[in-house]
C-alpha positions in Angstrom: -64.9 -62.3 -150.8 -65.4 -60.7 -147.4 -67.7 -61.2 -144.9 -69.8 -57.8 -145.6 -69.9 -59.1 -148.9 -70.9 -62.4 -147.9 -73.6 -60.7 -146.0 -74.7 -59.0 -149.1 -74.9 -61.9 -151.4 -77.0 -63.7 -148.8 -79.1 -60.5 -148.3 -79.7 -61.0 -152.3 -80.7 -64.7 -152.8 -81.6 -65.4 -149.1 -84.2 -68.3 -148.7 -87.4 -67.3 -148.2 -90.5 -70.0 -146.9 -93.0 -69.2 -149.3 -97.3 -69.3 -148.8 -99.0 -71.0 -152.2 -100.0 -67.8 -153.8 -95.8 -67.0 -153.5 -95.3 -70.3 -154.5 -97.4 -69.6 -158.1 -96.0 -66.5 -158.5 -92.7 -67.7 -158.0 -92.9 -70.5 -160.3 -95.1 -69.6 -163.0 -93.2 -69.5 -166.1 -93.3 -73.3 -165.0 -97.0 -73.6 -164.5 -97.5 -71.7 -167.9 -95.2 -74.2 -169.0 -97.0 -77.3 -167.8 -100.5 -75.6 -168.8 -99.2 -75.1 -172.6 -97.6 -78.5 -172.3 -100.9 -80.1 -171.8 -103.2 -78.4 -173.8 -101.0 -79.4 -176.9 -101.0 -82.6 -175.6 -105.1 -83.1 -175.5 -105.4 -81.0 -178.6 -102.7 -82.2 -181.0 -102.2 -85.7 -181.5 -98.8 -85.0 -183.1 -97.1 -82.9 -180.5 -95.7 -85.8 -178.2 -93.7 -87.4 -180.6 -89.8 -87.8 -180.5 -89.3 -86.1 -183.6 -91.7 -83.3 -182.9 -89.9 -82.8 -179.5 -86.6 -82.9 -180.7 -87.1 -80.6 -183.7 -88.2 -77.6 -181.0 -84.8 -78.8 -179.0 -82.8 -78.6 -181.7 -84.3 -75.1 -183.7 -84.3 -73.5 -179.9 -81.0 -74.9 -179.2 -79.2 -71.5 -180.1 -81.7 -69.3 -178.6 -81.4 -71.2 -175.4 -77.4 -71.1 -175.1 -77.8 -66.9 -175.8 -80.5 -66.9 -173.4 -79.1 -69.0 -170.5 -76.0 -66.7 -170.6 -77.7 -63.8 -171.4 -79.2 -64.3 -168.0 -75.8 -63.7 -166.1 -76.3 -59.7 -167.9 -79.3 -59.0 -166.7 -78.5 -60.2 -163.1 -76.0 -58.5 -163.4 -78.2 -55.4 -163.6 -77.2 -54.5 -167.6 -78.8 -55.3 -171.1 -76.9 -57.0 -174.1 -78.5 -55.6 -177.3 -76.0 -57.2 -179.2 -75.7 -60.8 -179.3 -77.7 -60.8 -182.8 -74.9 -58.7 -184.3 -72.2 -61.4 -182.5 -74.4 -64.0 -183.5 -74.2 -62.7 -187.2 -70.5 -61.7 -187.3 -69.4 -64.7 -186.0 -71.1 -66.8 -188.3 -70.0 -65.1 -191.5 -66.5 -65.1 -190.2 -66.7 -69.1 -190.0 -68.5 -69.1 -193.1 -65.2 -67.2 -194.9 -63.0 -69.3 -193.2 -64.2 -72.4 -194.1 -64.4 -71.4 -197.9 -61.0 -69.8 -197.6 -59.1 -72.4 -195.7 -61.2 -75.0 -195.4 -60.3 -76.2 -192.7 -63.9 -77.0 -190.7 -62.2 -76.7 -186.9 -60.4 -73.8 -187.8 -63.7 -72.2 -188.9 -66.4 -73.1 -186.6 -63.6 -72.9 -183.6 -63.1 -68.9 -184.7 -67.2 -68.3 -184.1 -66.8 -68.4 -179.7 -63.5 -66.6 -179.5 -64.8 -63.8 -182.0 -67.9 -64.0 -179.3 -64.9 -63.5 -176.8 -63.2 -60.5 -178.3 -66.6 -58.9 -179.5 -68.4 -59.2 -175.8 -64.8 -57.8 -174.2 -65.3 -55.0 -176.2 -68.4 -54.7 -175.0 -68.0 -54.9 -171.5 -64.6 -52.5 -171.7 -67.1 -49.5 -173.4 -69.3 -49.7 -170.8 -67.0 -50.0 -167.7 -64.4 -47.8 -169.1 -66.4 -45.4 -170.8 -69.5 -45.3 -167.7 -72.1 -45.8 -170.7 -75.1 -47.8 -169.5 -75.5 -50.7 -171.0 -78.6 -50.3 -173.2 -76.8 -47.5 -175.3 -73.4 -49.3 -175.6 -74.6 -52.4 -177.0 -77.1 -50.8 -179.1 -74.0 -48.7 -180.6 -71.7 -51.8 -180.9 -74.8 -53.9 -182.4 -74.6 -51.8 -185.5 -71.3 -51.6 -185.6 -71.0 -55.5 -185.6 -73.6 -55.6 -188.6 -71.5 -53.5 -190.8 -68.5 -55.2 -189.9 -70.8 -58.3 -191.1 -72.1 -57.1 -194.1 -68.9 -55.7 -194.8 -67.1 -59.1 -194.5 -69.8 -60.5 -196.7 -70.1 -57.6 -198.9 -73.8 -57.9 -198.8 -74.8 -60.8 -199.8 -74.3 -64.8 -198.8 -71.1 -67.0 -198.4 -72.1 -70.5 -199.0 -70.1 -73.5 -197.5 -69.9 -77.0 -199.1 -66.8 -77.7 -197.2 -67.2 -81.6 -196.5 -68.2 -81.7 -193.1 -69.2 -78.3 -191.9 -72.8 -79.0 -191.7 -72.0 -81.6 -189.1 -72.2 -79.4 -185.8 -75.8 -78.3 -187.1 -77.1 -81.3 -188.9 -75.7 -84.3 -187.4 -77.6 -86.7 -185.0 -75.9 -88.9 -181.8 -78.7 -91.9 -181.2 -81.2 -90.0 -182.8 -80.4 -86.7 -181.1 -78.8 -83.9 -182.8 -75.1 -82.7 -181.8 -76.8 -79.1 -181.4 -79.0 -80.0 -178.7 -76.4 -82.0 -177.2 -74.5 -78.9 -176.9 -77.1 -77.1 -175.7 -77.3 -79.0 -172.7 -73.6 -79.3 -172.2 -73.6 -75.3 -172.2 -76.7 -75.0 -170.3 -75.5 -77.4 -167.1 -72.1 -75.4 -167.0 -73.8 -71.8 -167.1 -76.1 -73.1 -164.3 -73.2 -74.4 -162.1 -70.8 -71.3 -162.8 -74.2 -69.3 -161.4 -75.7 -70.7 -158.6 -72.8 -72.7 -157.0 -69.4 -70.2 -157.9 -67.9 -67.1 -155.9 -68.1 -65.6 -159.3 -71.9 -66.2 -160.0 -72.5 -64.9 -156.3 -70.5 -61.6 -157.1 -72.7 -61.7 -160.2 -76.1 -61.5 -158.0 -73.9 -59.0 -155.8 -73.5 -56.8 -158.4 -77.1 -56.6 -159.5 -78.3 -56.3 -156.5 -76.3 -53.1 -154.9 -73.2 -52.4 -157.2 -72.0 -49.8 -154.9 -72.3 -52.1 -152.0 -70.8 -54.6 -153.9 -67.7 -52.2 -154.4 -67.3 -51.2 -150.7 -67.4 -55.0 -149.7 -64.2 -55.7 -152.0 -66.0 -57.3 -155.0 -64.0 -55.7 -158.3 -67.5 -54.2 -160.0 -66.3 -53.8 -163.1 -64.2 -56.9 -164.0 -67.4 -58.7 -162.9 -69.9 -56.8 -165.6 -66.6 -57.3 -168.3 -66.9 -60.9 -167.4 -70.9 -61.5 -167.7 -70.6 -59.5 -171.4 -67.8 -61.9 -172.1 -69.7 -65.1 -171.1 -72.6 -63.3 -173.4 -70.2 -62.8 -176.2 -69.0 -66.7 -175.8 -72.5 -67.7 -176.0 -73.4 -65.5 -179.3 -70.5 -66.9 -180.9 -70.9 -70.7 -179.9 -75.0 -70.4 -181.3 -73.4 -68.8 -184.1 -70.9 -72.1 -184.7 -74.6 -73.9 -184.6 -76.6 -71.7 -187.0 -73.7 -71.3 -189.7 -73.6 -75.2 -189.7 -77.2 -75.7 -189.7 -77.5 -73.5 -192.9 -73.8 -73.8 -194.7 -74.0 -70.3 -195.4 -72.9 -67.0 -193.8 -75.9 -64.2 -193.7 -75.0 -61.0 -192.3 -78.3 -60.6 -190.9 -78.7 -64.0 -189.8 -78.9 -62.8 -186.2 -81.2 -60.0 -186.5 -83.7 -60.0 -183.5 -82.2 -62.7 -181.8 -81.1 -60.2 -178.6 -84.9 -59.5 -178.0 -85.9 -63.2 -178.3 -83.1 -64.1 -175.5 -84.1 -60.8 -173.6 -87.9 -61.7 -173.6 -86.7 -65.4 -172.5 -85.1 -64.5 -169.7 -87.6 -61.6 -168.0 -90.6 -64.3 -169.1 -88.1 -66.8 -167.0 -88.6 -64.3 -164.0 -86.0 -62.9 -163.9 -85.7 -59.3 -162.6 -84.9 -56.5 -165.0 -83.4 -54.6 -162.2 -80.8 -57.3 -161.3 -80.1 -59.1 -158.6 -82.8 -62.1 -159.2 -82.9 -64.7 -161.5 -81.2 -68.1 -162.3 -80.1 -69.8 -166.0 -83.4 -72.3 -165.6 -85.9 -69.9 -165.8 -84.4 -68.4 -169.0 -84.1 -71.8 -170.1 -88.1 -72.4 -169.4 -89.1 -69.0 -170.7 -87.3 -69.6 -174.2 -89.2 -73.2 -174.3 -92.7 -71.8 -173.3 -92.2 -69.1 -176.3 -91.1 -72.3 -178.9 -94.3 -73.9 -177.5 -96.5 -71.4 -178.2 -95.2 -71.3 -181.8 -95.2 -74.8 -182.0 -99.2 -75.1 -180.8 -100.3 -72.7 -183.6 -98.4 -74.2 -186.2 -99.7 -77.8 -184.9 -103.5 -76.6 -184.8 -103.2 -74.2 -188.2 -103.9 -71.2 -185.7 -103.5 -67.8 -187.6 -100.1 -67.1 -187.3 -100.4 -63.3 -187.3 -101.9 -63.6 -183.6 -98.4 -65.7 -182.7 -96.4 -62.6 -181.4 -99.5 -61.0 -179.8 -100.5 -64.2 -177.5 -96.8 -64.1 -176.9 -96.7 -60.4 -175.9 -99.6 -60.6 -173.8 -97.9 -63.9 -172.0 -95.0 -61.9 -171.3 -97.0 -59.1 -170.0 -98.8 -61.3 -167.7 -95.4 -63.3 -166.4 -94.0 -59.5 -165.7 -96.6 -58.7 -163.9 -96.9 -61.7 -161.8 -93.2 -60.9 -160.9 -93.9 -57.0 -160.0 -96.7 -58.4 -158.0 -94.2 -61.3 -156.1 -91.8 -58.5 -155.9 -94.2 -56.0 -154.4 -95.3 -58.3 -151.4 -91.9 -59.1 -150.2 
């Protein structure tokens, strides 16, 4: 990278000393976080127990792998409206194959590298084609679900292959191997972000693509990279969900891009690229399974779930316009 670019990247994620009103508004999808934390603590007796904790790990754990690299997208100044149609294809895919061949490794291996192939294709559309981003993967989202309810022909495939449930069942000292993977993708997301030349020309990218170009950063080979990285993730929580279930459902992803996509601009970070970092997604995902969590733990109406939800994410967004707005 040059120097100009250098220049830029520093420019995007320069450190900044921060008063305590920047400090809240900076961190508060972790204050939220500690807030909910607490209440549930004082008013549910149940909520700090190990198996209470590690059930929200382990039902979030595929949410959080599509959020944390769904993050590197929206840095990188573009949406991914389709990792619930990679999520789905990729899981009925393994599902086939591990009725057809069965051959578990074989199976649950093909979920990530159809994530590969399908978040290539992704990125090539939109660089090669100048579509932005929102369009393309809307397109290619329902193109994915027919190609998934045609592999399926509608209805389920179900798996009683000895040993497929493993990836999504299974426990390691009393934690399950899906959280455990979780955290394995989580930490190596993070590091290829905040502390790689490639995660830099990430934030370059969102933050002034056209600078970006003119200081030797190849623009488009980094946005067919972070829709790859998306399309990995997609296919990898698809490996966890098929397992988890033993059955391929064409829909099985459905909604799962606007979970991820709330996640990450509740995290903080910017819809207009540029800002942002795989924790915050990671925190954003967990205050949303919180919230859940609470009402089902205190028999709240559940109809008022998504609208205490909506209004949270409202207020985090607005927080960061606000932080935004004073710098």
């Amino acid at each position: 990278m040059t120097e100009a670019a250098n220049t830029t990247v520093t420019r995007t994620r320069a450190r900044r000393k921060f008063s305590a009103k920047e400090l809240v508004i900076e961190y508060a999808v972790l204050l939220l976080l500690a807030v909910v934390l607490v209440a549930l603590a004082i008013l549910s007796p149940s909520f700090f127990t190990f198996g209470n904790i590690v059930n929200i790990l382990n039902q979030n754990a595929p949410l959080v792998i599509i959020a944390a690299a769904g993050t590197f997208v929206i840095i990188s100044g573009n949406f991914d409206l389709s990792t619930g149609a990679i999520y789905s294809v990729a899981g009925v895919v393994a599902a086939w194959l591990a009725v057809t061949t069965g051959n578990v490794a074989l199976a649950l291996g093909a979920a990530p590298v159809i994530g590969i192939v399908l978040g290539a294709f992704n990125g090539t559309v939109i660089t090669r084609l100048r579509v932005h981003s929102f369009l393309a993967t809307l397109a290619s989202s329902m193109i994915f679900t027919t190609i998934a309810v045609l592999i399926t022909g509608g209805s389920l495939i179900t798996v009683t292959t000895p040993g497929f449930t493993a990836l999504g069942r299974n426990r390691v000292g009393g934690v399950f191997i899906a959280v455990l993977v979780m955290i394995v993708v989580v930490a190596i997301l993070w590091f290829v972000l905040s502390r790689t030349l490639f995660g830099r020309r990430v934030y370059a990218v969102g933050g002034n693509a056209e600078a970006a170009e003119l200081s030797g950063i190849h623009v488009d080979r980094t946005r067919i990279l972070v829709f790859v990285i998306s399309g990995l993730a997609a296919g990898t929580a698809a490996a966890i969900g098929v397992s988890r279930i033993a059955s391929g459902q064409p829909l099985a992803g459905a909604g799962l891009e606007l979970s991820a996509i709330a996640a990450v601009i509740l995290g903080g970070t910017s819809i207009y690229g540029g800002i942002g970092a795989v924790w915050r997604s990671v925190a954003g995902v967990f205050l949303i399974a919180l919230i859940g969590n609470g009402f089902d733990l205190l028999n709240l109406n559940p109809q008022l779930k998504d609208m205490v939800t909506g209004f949270i994410i409202l207020a985090a967004v607005g927080l960061a316009a606000a932080g935004r707005g004073k710098r």
